[in-house]
C-alpha positions as CSV (number, residue, x, y, z in Angstrom):
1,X,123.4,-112.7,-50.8
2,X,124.9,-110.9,-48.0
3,X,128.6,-109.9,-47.4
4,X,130.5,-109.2,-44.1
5,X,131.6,-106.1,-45.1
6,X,132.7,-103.5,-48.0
7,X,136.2,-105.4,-48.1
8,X,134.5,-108.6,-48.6
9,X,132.1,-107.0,-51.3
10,X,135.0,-105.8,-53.0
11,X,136.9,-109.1,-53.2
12,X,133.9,-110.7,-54.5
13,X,133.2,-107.7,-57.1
14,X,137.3,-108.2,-58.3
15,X,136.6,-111.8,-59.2
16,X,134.3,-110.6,-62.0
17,X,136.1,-107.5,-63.1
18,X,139.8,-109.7,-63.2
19,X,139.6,-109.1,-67.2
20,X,140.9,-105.7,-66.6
21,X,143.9,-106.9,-64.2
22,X,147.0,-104.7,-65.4
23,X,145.6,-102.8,-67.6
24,X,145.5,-99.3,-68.5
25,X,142.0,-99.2,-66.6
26,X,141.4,-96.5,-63.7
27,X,139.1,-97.4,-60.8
28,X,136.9,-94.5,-59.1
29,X,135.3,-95.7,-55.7
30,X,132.2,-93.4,-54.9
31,X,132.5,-91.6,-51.7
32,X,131.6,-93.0,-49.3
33,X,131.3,-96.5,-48.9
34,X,132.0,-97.2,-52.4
35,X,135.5,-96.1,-52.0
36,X,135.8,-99.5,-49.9
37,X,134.6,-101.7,-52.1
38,X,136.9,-100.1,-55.0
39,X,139.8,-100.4,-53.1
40,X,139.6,-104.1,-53.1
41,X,138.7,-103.9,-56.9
42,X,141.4,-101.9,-57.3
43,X,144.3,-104.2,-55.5
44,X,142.9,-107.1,-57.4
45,X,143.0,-105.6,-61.1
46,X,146.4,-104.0,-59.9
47,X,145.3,-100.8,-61.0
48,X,145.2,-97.3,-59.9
49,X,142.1,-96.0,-57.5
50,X,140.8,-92.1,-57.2
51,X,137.8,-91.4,-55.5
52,X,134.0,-89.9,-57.1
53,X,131.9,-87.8,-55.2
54,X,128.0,-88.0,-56.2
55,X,125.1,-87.9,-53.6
56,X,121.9,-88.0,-53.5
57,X,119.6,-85.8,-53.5
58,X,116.4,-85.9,-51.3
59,X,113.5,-83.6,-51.0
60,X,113.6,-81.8,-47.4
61,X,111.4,-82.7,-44.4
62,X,111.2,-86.0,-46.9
63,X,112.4,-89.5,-47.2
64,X,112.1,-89.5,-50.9
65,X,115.1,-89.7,-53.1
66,X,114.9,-87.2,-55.8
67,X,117.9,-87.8,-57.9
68,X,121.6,-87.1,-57.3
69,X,124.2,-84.8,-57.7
70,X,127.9,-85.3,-59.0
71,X,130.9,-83.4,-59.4
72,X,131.8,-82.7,-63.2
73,X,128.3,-80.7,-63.2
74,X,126.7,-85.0,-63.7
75,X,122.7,-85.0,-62.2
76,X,119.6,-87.6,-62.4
77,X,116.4,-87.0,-61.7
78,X,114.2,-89.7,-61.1
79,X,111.1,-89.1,-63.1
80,X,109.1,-91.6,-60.3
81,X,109.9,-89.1,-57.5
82,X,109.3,-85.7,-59.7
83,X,106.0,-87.2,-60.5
84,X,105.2,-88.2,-56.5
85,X,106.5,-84.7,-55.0
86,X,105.9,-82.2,-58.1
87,X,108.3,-79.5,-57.1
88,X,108.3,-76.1,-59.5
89,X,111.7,-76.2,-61.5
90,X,112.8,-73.3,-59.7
91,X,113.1,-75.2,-56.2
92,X,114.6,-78.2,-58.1
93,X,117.1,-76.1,-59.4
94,X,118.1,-74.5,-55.8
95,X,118.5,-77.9,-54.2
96,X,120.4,-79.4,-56.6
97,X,122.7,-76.1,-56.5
98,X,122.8,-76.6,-53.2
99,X,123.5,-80.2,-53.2
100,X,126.5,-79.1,-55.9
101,X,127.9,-77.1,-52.9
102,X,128.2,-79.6,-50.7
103,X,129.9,-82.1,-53.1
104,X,132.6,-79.6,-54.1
105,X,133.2,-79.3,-50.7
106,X,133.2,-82.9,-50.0
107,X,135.5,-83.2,-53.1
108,X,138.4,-80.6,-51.9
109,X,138.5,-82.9,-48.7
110,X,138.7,-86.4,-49.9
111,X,140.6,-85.6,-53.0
112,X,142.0,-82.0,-52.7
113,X,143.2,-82.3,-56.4
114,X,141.9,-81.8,-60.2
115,X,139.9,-85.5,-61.3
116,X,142.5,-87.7,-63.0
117,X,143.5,-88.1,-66.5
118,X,140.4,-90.5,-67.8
119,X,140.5,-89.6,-71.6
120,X,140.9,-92.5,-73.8
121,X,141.2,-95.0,-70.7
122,X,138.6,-97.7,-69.4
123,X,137.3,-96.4,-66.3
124,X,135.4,-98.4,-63.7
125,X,133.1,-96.4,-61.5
126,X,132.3,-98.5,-58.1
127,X,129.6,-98.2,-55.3
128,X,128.9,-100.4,-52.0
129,X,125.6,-100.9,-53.8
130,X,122.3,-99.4,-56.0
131,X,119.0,-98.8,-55.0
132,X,117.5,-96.3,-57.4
133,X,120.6,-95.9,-59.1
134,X,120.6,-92.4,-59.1
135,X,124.0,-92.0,-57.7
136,X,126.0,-93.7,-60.1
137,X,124.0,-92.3,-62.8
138,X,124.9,-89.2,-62.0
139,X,128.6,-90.1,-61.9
140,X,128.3,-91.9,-64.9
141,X,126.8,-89.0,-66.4
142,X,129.8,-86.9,-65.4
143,X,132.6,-89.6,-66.7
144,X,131.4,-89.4,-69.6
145,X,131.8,-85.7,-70.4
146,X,135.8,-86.9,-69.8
147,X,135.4,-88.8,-73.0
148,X,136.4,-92.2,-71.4
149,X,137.1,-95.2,-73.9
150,X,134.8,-97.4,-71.9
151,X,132.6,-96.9,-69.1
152,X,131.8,-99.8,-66.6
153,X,129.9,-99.8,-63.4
154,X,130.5,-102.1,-61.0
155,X,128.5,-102.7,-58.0
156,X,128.3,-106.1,-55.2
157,X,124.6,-105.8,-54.9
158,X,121.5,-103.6,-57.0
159,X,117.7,-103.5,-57.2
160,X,116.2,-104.8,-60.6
161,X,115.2,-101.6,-60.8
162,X,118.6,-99.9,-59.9
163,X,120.2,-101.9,-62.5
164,X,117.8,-100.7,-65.3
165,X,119.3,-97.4,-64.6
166,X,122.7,-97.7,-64.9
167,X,122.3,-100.0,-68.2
168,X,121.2,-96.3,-69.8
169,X,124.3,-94.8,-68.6
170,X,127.4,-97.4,-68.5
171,X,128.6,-99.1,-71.7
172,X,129.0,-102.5,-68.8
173,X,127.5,-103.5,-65.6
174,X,129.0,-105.9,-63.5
175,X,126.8,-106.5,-60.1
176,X,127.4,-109.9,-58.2
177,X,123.6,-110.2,-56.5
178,X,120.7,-108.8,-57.7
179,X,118.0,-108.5,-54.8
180,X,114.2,-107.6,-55.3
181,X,112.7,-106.0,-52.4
182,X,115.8,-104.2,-51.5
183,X,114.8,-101.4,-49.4
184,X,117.8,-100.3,-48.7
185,X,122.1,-101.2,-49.7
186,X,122.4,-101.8,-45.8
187,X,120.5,-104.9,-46.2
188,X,122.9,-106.8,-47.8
189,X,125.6,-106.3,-45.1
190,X,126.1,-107.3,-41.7
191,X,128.5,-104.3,-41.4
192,X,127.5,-101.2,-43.1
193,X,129.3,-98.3,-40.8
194,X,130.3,-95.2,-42.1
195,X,133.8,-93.9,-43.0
196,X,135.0,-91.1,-41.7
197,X,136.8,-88.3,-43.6
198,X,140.2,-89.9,-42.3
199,X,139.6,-93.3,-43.5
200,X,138.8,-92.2,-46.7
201,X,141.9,-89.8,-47.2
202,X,143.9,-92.7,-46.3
203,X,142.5,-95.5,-49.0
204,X,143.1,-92.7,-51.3
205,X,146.2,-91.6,-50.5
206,X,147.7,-95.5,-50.2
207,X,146.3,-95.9,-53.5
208,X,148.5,-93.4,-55.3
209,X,152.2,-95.0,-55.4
210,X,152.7,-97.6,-57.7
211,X,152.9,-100.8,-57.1
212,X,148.8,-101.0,-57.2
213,X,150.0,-104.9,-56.4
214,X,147.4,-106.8,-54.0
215,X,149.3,-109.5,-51.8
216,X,146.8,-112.5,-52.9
217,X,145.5,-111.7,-56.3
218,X,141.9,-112.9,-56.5
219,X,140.9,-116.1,-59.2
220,X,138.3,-117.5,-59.9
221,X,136.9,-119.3,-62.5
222,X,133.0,-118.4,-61.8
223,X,132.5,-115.4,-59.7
224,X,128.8,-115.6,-60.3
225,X,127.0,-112.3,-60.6
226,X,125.9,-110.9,-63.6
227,X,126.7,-109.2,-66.7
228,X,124.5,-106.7,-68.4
């Protein structure tokens, strides 16, 4: 399956996720992309959005994805990589301090603020898509020290492999196309640009004042995708 763009994924990801229209549910878009698709989520459920910053975390002079970083002190290593690139603990622990750096950084921009109140609330955590999942799982990894009520990851496509992941970390995955062979999320898109810092200050800042109302809320009575 392939969407036109992060707007369209998102409209498609609402249609599954329309059980938690109105409620007391928070939606977190990941920065960057993800923040796009969760804004659409977001409008749909008529709920309020905050951005999550988690990257990923790659091996230098290397296109090999080592794990990922979050804010809230959340990391995943993926065991794969460790095992391909064996790295002595003491360089693994530098980059992913130095990764922690740049999110912090990345957080004071986008957000500028303290995370929001999440205790006790359903919080869905949303991406433009999973490869190795290492991302989200960091995130997830992260929520969860915030003692949610439910954690759900929602996501318009993932690898089979991506998705076995993120079953470990969320209590639900929603994910509308699951695609074997994925090399990369850009794959699945016929616009995949990048948001600037602006953009992204402005979905979140938008997203703040109540009404969360979209002007055509999405329904559907099979959105497809899948459950897990």
């Amino acid at each position: 399956m392939r969407f036109r763009d992060r707007a369209d994924a998102g409209r498609r990801l609402a249609t599954m996720l329309l059980p938690y229209r109105g409620s007391d549910a928070r939606v977190l878009g990941v920065a960057r992309g993800g923040l796009r698709v969760a804004y659409e989520v977001a409008r749909a459920l008529e709920v309020p959005l905050d951005v999550w910053v988690s990257r990923r975390l790659s091996i230098p002079g290397r296109a090999l994805t080592l794990g990922a970083v979050s804010e809230g002190g959340g990391q995943y290593l993926l065991s794969d990589s460790l095992r391909l690139a064996p790295l002595p603990r003491s360089e693994v622990d530098s980059l992913v301090s130095e990764e922690a750096s740049v999110v912090e950084e990345q957080v004071r921009r986008l957000r500028g603020r303290p995370p929001p109140e999440l205790g006790g609330r359903t919080v869905l955590l949303v991406d433009d898509g999973v490869l190795t999942g290492a991302t989200a799982a960091a995130a997830l990894r992260a929520l969860r020290l915030l003692h949610p009520a439910r954690l759900v990851m929602g996501t318009p496509v993932a690898s089979p492999q991506g998705l076995e992941v993120l079953r470990r970390e969320a209590d639900a995955v929603a994910c509308v196309s699951t695609e074997a062979g994925m090399r990369s999320v850009a794959e699945a898109y016929d616009d995949f640009r990048a948001f600037p810092d602006v953009e992204l200050q402005n979905l979140v800042e938008r997203s703040r004042q109540p009404p969360w109302r979209s002007q055509a809320v999405l329904e559907s009575t099979d959105p497809g995708g899948s459950w897990m």
